[in-house]
C-alpha positions in Angstrom: 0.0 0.0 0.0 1.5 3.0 -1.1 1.7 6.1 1.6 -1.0 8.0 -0.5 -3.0 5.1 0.3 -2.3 4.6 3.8 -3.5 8.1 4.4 -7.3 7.6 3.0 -8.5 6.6 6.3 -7.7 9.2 8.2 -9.2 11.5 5.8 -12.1 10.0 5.6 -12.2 10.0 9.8 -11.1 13.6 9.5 -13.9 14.6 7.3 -16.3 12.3 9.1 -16.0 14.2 12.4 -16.2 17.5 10.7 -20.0 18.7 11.4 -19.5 21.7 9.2 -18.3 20.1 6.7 -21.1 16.9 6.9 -23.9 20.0 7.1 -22.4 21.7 4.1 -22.7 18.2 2.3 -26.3 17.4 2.8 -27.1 21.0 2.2 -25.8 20.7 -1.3 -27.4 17.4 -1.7 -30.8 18.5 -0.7 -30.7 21.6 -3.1 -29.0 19.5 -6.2 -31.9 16.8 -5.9 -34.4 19.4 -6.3 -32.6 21.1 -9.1 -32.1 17.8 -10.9 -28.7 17.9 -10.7 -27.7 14.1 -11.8 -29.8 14.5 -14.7 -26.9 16.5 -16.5 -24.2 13.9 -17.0 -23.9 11.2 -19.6 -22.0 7.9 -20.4 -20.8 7.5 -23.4 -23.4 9.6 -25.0 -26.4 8.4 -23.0 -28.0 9.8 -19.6 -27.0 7.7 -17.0 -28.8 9.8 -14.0 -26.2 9.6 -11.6 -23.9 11.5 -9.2 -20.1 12.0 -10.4 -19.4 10.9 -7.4 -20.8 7.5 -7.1 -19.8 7.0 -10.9 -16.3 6.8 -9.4 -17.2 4.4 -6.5 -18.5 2.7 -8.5 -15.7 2.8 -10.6 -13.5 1.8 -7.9 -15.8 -1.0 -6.9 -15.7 -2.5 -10.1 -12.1 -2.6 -10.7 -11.8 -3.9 -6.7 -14.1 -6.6 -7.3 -13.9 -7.4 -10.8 -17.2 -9.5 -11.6 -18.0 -11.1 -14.7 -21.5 -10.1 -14.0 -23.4 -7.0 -12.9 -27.1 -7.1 -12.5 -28.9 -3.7 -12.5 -32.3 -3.5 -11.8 -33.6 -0.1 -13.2 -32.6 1.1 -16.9 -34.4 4.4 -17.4 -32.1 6.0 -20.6 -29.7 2.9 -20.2 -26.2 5.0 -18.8 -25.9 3.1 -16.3 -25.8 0.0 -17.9 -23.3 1.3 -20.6 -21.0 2.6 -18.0 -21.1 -0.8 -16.5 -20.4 -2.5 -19.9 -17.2 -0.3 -20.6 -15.8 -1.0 -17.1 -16.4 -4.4 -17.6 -14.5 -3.9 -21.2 -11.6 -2.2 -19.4 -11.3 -5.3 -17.2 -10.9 -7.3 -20.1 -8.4 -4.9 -21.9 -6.1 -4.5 -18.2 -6.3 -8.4 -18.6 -5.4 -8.8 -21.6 -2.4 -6.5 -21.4 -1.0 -7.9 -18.3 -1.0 -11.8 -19.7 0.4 -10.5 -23.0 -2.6 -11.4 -25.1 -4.4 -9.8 -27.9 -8.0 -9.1 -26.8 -10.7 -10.9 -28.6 -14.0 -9.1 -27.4 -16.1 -12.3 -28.6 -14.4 -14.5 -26.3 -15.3 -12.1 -23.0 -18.4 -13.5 -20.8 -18.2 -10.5 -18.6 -22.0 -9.1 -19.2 -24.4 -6.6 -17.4 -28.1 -7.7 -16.9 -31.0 -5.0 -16.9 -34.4 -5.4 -15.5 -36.5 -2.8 -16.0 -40.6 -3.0 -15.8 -40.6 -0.5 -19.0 -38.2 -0.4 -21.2 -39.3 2.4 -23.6 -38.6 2.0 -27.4 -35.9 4.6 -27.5 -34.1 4.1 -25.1 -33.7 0.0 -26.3 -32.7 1.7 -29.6 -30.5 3.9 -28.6 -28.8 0.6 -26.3 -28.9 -1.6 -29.4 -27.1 1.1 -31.4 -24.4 1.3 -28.7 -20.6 0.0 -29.2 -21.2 -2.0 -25.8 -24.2 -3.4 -26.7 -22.3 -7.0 -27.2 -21.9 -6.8 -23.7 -25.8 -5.4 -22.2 -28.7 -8.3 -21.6 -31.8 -6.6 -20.6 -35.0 -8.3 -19.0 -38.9 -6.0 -19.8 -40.2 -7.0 -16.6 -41.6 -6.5 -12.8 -37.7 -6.7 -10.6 -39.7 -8.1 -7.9 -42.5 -10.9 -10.4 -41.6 -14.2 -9.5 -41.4 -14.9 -13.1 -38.7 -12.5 -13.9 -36.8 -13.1 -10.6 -36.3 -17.0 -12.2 -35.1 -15.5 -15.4 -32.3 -13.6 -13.4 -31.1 -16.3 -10.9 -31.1 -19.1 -14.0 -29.0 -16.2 -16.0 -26.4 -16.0 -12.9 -25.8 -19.5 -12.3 -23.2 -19.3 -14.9 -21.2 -16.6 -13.3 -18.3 -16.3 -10.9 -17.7 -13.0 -9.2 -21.4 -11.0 -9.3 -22.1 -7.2 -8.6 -25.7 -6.1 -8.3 -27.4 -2.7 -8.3 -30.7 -1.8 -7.2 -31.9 1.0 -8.5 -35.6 0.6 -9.8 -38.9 1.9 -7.9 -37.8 3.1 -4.3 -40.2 2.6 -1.9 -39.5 0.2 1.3 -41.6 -2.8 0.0 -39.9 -2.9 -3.1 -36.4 -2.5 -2.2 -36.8 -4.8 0.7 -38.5 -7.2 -2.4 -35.6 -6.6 -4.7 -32.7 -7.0 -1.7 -34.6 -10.3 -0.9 -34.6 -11.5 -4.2 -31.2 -10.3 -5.4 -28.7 -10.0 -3.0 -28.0 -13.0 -2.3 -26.8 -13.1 -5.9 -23.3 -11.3 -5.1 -20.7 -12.8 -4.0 -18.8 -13.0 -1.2 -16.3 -9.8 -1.2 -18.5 -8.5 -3.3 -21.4 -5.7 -3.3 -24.9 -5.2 -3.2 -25.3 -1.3 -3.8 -28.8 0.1 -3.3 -29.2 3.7 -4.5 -31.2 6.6 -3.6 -31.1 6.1 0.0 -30.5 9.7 0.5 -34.5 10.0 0.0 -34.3 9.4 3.8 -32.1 12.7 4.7 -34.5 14.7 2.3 -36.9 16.7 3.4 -40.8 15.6 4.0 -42.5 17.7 1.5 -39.5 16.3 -1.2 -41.5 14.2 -3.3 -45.1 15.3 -3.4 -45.8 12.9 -6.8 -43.8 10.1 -5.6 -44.9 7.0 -3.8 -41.6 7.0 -1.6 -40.6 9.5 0.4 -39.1 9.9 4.3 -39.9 7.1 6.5 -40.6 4.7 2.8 -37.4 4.1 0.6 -34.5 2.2 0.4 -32.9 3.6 3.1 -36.1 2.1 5.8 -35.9 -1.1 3.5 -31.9 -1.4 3.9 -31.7 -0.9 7.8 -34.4 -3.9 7.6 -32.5 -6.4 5.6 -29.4 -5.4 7.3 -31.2 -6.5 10.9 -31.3 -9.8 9.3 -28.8 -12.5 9.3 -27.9 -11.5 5.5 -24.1 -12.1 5.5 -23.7 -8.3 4.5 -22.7 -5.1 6.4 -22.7 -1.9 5.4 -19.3 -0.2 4.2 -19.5 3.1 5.6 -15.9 3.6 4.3 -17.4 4.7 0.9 -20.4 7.0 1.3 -17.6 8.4 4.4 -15.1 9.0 1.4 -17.7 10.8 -1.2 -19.5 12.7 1.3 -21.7 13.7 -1.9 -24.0 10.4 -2.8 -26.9 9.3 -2.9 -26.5 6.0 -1.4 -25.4 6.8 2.2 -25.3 3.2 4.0 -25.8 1.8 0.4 -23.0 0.1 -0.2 -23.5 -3.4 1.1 -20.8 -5.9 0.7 -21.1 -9.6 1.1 -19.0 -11.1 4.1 -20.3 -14.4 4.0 
């Protein structure tokens, strides 16, 4: 571990006591989620409705873990999945290099699996059209319909290292659905990361038009599933490190 390394933790415990500095964070949180704030980025020339900041944790995870399979649940304009797709790319290119071998995309099994309960017309075009489609499976489905939930677990049985990210409907019945019937999926080391549990820290009035809100989103549906004998725990070293996320007590890793 190299001395810039060594010194993360501290950081992190630095910033982590620091009340002005956790105050400033959830202030700007608040007022970007009102402003729509993640909905200016893209991946690869498609929306991916996400934070910069957990783009690079997830990043980070991804290149820590290094699955052959990532399972998102929730597509919307598909960015997510691309970004996915191209990390999962990049593993295969850093692998290639370091055994000396030309890559051969077609040989790769590394793949990301999307369930989504509507996946509009063009946004599957515009995934079709993309580079990294070779690399994208997508399910048209209910995350949480028995039927679909078969479809997903028969998929994974032929993978190795898995990844999964919820990030479809958020309210505490459905993530606590989708944790049940998904997270069991990664593997050990690995991580389950469920997204948007900043709805929690928001305030009450937040989402008038929404069915989740404070007191009914993944947040309430994590601590739940976490109370469980789950073989997770929650990795507070990440959402301590970005300060900006939206998946405070998110990032769930698989410990046995």
């Amino acid at each position: 571990m190299t001395q810039f390394q060594s010194d993360i933790p501290l950081r992190i415990s630095q910033m982590h006591a620091n009340t002005d500095l956790q105050d400033s964070a959830l202030s700007f949180l608040r007022a970007s989620a009102g402003a729509e704030y993640s909905y200016n980025f893209h991946w690869m020339g498609r929306p991916i409705i996400q934070y910069p900041q957990d783009i690079v944790a997830m990043q980070e995870l991804i290149w820590e873990v290094k699955p052959d399979l990532i399972i998102e649940t929730g597509i919307a304009h598909g960015g997510s999945l691309i970004f996915s797709a191209s990390m999962l790319a990049m593993l295969d290119v850093n692998e290639a290099i370091e055994a000396g071998k030309t890559l051969d995309p077609s040989q790769s099994r590394r793949k990301v699996l999307g369930i989504d309960i509507d996946i509009r017309a063009h946004n599957r075009a515009a995934i079709d059209a993309h580079p990294m489609r070779s690399r994208i499976e997508m399910i048209e489905g209910s995350s949480i319909g028995d039927e679909i939930i078969q479809q997903v677990q028969t998929f994974a049985a032929g993978y190795k290292k898995i990844l999964v990210c919820l990030d479809s409907n958020h309210t505490h019945d459905h993530v606590l659905e989708e944790l049940k019937a998904y997270a069991h999926l990664t593997s050990v080391g690995s991580y389950c990361v469920v997204f948007d549990t900043l709805i929690e820290d928001m305030e009450d009035d937040a989402y008038p038009n929404r069915p989740w809100g404070k007191g009914d989103n993944p947040h309430t549906a994590v601590q739940a599933f976490i109370q469980e004998d789950t073989g997770f725990e929650i990795d507070n070293s990440v959402h301590q490190r970005l300060l900006i996320t939206v998946a405070k007590d998110g990032f769930l890793r698989r410990v046995r």
